[in-house]
C-alpha positions as CSV (number, residue, x, y, z in Angstrom):
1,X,-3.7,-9.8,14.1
2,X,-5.4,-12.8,13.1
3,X,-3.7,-16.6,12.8
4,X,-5.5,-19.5,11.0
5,X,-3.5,-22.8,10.5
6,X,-4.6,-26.7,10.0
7,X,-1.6,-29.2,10.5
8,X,1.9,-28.3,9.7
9,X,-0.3,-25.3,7.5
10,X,-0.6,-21.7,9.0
11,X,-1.1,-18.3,7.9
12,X,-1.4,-14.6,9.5
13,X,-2.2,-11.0,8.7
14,X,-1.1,-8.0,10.8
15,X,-3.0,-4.6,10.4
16,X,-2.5,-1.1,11.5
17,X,-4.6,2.0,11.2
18,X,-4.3,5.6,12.2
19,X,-6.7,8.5,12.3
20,X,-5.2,12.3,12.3
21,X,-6.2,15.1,11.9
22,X,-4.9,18.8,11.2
23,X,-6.4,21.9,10.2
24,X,-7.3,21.3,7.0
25,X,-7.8,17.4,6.8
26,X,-9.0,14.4,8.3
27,X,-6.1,11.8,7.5
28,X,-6.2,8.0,7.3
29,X,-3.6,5.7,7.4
30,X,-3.6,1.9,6.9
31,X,-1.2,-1.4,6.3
32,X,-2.1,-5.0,5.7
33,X,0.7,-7.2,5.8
34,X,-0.1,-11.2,5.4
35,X,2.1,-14.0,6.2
36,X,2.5,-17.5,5.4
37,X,4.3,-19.6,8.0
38,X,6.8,-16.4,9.0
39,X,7.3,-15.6,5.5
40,X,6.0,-12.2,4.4
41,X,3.8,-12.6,1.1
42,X,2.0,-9.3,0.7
43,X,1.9,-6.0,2.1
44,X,0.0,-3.0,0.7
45,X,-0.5,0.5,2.4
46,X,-2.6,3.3,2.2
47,X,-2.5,7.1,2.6
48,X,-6.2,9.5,2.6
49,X,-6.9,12.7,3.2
50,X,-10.0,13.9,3.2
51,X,-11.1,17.8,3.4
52,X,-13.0,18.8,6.7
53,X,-14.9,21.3,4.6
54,X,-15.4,23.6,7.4
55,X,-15.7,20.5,10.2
């Protein structure tokens, strides 16, 4: 997590990342979610698997 703020002004962004694997894949998972003051303003995710090709 990291807060930056000046005054009565502050903002935040949360993140969170996994790393999996199975048989097949290597798989990556990730979510940024900011915040300004305690009001969520964006939040995107993301989903990636990737092939071992024999890893």
């Amino acid at each position: 997590m990291i807060e930056i703020g000046r005054g009565d002004w502050y903002t935040k962004v949360e993140t969170f990342s996994t790393m999996e694997s199975t048989k097949e894949a290597f798989v990556l998972k990730n979510e940024v979610i900011a915040y300004e003051e305690e009001e969520e303003v964006f939040r995107k995710t993301w989903h990636k698997e990737i092939e071992r090709d024999h890893m």
